[in-house]
Every structure is written in structure tokens, then in C-alpha cells.
C-alpha positions in Angstrom: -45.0 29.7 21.2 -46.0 26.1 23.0 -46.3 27.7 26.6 -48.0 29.9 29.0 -48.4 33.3 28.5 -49.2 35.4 32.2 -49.7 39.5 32.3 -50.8 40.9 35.7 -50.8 44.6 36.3 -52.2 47.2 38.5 -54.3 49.3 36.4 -57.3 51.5 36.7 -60.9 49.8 35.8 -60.8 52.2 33.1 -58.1 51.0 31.6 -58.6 47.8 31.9 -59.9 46.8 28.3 -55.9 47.9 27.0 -55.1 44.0 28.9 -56.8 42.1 25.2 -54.8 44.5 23.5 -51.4 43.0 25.3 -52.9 39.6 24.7 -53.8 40.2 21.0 -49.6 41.5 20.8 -49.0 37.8 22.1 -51.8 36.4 19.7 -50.5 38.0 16.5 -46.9 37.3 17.1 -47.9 33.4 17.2 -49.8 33.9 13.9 -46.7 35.7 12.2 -43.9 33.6 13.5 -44.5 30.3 14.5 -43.1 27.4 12.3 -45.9 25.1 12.7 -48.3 27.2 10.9 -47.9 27.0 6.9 -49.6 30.7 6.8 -47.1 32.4 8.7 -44.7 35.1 7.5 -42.2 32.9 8.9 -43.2 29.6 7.0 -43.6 31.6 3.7 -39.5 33.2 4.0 -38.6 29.5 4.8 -40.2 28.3 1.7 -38.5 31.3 -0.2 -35.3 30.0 0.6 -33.2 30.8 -2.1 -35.1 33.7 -4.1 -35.8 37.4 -2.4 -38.4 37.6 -0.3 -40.4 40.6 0.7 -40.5 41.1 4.6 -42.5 43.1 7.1 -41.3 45.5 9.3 -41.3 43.2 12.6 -40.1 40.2 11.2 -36.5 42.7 9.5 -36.2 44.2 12.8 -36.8 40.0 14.5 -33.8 39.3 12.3 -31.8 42.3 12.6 -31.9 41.6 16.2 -31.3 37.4 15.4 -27.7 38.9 13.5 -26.6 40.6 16.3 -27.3 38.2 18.7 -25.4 35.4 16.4 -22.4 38.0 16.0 -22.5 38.7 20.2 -22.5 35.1 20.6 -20.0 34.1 17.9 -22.0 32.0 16.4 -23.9 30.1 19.7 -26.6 31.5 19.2 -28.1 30.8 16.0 -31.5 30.3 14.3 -30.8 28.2 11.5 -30.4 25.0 13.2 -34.2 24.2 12.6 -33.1 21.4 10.1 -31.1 19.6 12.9 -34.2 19.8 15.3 -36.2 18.4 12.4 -33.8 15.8 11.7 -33.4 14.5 15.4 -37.7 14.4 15.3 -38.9 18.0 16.4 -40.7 18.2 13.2 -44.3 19.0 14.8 -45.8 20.4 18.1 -44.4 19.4 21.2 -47.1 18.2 21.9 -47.6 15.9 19.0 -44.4 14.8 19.9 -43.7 10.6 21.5 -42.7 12.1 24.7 -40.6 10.3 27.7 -42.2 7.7 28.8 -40.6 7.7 32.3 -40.2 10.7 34.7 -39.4 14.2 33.3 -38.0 15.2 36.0 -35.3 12.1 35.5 -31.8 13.0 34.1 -31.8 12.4 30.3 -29.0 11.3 28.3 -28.4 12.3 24.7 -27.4 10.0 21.9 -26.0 10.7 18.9 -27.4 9.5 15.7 -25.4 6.4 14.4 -24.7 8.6 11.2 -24.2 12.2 12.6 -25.0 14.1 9.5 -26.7 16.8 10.8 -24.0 19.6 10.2 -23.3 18.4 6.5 -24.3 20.8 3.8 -25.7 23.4 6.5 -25.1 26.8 6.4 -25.6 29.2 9.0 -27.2 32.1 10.2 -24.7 34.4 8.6 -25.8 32.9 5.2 -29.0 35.1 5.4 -28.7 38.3 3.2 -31.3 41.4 5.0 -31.6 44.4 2.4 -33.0 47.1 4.7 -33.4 49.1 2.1 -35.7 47.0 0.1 -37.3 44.8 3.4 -35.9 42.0 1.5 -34.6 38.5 2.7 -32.6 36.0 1.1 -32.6 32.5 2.6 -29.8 29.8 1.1 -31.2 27.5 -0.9 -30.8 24.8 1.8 -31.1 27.0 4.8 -34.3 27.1 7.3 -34.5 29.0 10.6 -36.6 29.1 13.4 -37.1 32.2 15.4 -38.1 31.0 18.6 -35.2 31.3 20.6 -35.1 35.0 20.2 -39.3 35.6 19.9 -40.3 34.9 23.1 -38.0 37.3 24.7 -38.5 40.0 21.5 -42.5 39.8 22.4 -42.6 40.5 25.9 -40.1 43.4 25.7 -42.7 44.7 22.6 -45.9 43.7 25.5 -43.9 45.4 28.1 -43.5 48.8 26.1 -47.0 49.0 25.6 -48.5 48.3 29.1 -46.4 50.4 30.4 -47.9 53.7 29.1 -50.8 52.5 31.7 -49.4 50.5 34.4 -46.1 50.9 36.5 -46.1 48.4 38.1 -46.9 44.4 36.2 -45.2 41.5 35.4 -45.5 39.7 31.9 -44.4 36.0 31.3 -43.2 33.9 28.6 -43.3 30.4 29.5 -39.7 31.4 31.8 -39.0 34.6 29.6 -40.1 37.4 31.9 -40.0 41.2 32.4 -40.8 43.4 35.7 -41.6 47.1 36.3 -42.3 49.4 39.5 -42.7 47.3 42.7 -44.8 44.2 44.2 -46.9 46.8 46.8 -43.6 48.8 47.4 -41.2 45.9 47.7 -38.7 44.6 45.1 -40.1 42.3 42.7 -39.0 38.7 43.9 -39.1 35.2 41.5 -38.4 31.5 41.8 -35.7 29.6 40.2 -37.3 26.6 39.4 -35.2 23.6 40.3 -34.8 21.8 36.9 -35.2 17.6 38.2 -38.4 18.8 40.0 -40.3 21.6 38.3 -42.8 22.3 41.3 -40.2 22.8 43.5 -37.5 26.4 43.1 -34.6 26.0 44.1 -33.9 29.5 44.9 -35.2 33.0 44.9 -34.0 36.3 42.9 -34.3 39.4 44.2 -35.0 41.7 40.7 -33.2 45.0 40.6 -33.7 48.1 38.7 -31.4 47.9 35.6 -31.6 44.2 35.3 -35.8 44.4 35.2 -35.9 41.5 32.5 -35.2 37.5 33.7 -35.2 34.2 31.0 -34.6 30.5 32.0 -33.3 28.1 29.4 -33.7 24.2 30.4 -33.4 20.9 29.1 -35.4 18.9 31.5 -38.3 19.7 30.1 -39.0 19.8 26.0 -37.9 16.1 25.7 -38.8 13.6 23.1 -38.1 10.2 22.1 -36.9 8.9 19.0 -35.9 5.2 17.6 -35.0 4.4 21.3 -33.2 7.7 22.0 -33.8 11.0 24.4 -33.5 14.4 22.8 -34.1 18.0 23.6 -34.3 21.2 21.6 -31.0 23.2 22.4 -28.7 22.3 19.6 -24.9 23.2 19.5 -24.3 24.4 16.8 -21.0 23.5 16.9 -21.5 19.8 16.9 -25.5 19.1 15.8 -26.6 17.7 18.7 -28.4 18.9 21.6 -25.7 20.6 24.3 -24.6 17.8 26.9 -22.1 19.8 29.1 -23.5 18.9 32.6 -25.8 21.9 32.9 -29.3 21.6 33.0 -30.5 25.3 33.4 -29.5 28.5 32.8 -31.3 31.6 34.1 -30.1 34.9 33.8 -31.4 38.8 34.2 -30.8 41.5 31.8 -31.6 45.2 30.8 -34.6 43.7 28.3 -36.2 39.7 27.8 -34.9 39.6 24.4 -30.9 39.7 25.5 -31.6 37.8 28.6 -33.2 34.8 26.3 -30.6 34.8 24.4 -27.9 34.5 27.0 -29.3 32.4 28.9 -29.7 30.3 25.8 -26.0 30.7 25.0 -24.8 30.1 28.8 -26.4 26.6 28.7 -24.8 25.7 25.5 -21.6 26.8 26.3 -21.5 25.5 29.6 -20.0 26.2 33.4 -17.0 28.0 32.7 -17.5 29.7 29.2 -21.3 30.4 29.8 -20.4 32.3 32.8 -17.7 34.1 30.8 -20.2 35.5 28.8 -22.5 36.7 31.5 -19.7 38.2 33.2 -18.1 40.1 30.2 -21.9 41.2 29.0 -23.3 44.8 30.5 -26.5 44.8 33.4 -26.2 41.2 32.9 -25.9 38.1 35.7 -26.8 34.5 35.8 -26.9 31.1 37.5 -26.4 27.6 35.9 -27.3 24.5 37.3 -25.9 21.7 36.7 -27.1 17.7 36.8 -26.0 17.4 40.4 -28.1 20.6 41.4 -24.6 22.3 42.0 -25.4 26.0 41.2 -23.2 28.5 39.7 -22.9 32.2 39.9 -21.7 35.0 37.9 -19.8 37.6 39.7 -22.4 39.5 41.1 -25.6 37.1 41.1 -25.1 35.3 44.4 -26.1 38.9 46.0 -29.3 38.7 44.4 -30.2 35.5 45.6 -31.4 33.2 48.5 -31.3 29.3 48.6 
């Protein structure tokens, strides 16, 4: 998953040990889904793409949870835009990647390619066939996805289940995707919104409540590369092929579970002030803040109550 991966609970010594078995839930998910491992269930049903292909049990419910998330989103959200990422150069780690020379903390500006051919002969998510029945998956023949932007959120909800038949009260990141239960030594569990043109510094602080126990930021400040000259980042449009260049530079956003709020927060970014916030607003135990370029924030209907600059 290319980040951080943080559990802290308050559990008895003697069940103690049950913390490598949340890590090894984090561990096995990376050897299943990631795209830059040619073993991985994930890799194998990309190279299937156009015959049937015989799937476990995590990665049809992964998927079943991908199509309803691309229907919810109509379309925003979607995990087949791999081959655009691969086209503008995310083709490897991002840490293999030639990274931005100058500050990362510094605006970028996205170019397109001279020859914008990214959205020809794609098809989307909706192309996938899923046979429940027979745990069978049929890819397009020239159709690729990448679950990423729906796995980080999908694991720690799955981490989160587990720990808490020993621990009421922990915390579990994601590299941003997070999920909180019980208190912080009685008190409401509090966390940082990181400012996104200075990532040691938050810009303000949430207040998590009960039915909203899950939080996800979505940025573009920070997986940046260079390619022939240009700046890029890894949230595509799928509407145009290019990464999203609406002004906002980070979405966060608190849900019932990580997996939904990964996925709007995802979607609010690409979509943008108005339309992002839309969403938020017209989506259940849901609220949000974007950020914009000039650091101007902006709240859904009921976020700013949550929060303190």
C-alpha cells in the first residue's frame, strides 16, 4: 500500500500477541492486492483480462464493494483508470518514481500530454462482469484496474472488526485512511487535518463522533512525479484522463466505516468545491472539508461543528 500502517490499542498483556495478527491482516492484503507484485491475486485477474478468471472470496466482495462505490459515485470513482496512471508514468513504486525536484510542499501544476489519448479505447469499471455464483471475473480485453483507492479503506474496516473483539478503545491508520473506537482516556477521540502545502503542520482539528467513527484524507500534494518536463499526481478524472485540477488540494471526510469515507473523500476532490460537497451532504453519517490551493477551507453542512482552526 506505499505508506504507513499505525494500530495502537489498549489491551490486556494477555492479549497482546492478537496485535501481529492485525499486522499480518495488513501484511496479507499487500501480498493479495498490490499491482506491483506480479504474484498477486490482483496482477494474475489483470493478466486474465479477457477470459474468466477464478476469484477468492476477499478480492469478489473488494469488487462488489468497487461496483457500488462506481454506481454511488456515477462513475467518479473508478478502478480502471490504472492504464492512464501508467501512461502519464506511474508504472512502478512511488518510490521508484523521478520525483519533484523542488519543494513538495510547492503548488504543482498539471499538464496535459501533447496527444491526450489516454481515454481512447478505455472501458470502464462497469465493463467488469462478477459471477457470484461461480467467484468468477471477467476483465475486457483491454481493461486493467487497480484497487487501491478502495483497499486501504476496505483493510482497516476488516483490522478494525477484528481488534475490536479485544480492545474498545484503539485507533488504526492507513497512511490518512483511519478508524476510531471507545475514547482517548474518556475523552472524544481528536485528529489533525494536515495542511496540504506544509505536511508537518495541521491546519485544523476534528472532533470524531460516535456514528461517523471512520476519517480518510485524499491529497494531491503529495504522490507527485515528473515526467518529460511535466508534474503529475495519481487522482485521475475519469471524465477527462488527467489528474483532477479543480483548485482543491485535499479532501478529508468522516464516515460510518474507512472504506466509504476513502471513497468520498476520493470523489469530493475530483469533483471539486461545489459538487464534492454535494455529495457529502446528500450521503448518510457522512461530512467533509476541502481545501483548496489558497488554503481556503470548505465545509459540509454540519462539519464546521466538529472542527477547530
Amino acid at each position: 500500500m506505499g505508506t504507513e500502517i499505525i494500530i495502537c490499542a489498549e489491551i490486556s498483556k494477555n492479549e497482546r500477541a492478537i496485535l501481529q495478527n492485525i499486522k499480518k491482516i495488513f501484511c496479507d492484503f499487500e501480498e493479495q492486492f498490490s499491482r506491483f507484485r506480479a504474484t498477486s491475486e490482483l496482477s494474475r485477474l489483470n493478466r486474465s483480462r479477457g477470459r474468466k478468471f477464478n476469484a477468492s472470496a476477499m478480492m469478489m466482495e473488494l469488487l462488489e464493494q468497487a461496483k457500488i462505490a462506481h454506481a454511488r459515485t456515477n462513475g467518479i470513482f473508478d478502478p480502471a483508470v490504472i492504464n492512464i496512471l501508467k501512461d502519464l508514468g506511474y508504472d512502478k513504486n512511488f518510490e521508484d518514481l523521478e520525483q519533484k525536484s523542488q519543494n513538495q510542499y510547492t503548488p504543482i501544476k498539471i499538464f496535459a500530454p501533447e496527444n491526450n489519448a489516454c481515454l481512447s479505447g478505455r472501458q470502464a469499471f462497469t465493463g467488469i462482469k462478477i459471477n457470484k455464483t461461480a467467484h468468477t471475473v471477467k476483465m475486457p480485453a483491454n481493461t486493467e484496474i487497480d484497487l487501491g483507492g478502495i483497499g486501504k479503506g476496505f483493510v482497516v474496516d476488516l483490522a478494525a472488526r477484528k481488534l475490536k473483539k479485544y480492545s474498545q478503545n484503539f485507533w488504526i491508520s492507513a497512511g490518512g485512511d483511519m478508524i476510531f473506537s471507545g475514547t482517548d482516556g474518556g475523552k472524544k477521540w481528536r485528529v489533525g487535518v494536515q495542511n496540504p502545502l506544509c505536511h508537518e503542520d495541521d491546519i485544523m482539528e476534528l472532533e470524531i463522533p460516535e456514528n461517523m467513527p471512520a476519517i480518510a484524507t485524499s491529497g494531491i500534494t503529495k504522490r507527485t512525479w515528473r515526467k518529460n518536463g511535466a508534474t503529475y499526481h495519481h487522482i485521475i478524472d475519469p471524465r477527462t484522463g488527467l489528474p483532477a485540477n479543480n483548485g482543491i488540494l485535499a479532501a478529508t471526510v468522516m464516515a460510518l466505516d474507512a472504506l466509504k469515507a476513502d471513497v468520498l473523500a476520493k470523489s469530493a476532490l475530483i469533483l471539486g468545491k461545489e459538487e464534492g460537497l454535494d455529495m457529502i451532504n446528500n450521503t448518510d453519517n457522512a461530512e467533509g472539508v476541502l481545501i483548496d490551493r489558497d488554503l481556503h477551507v470548505y465545509f459540509s453542512k454540519n462539519m464546521r461543528a466538529l472542527s477547530q482552526i
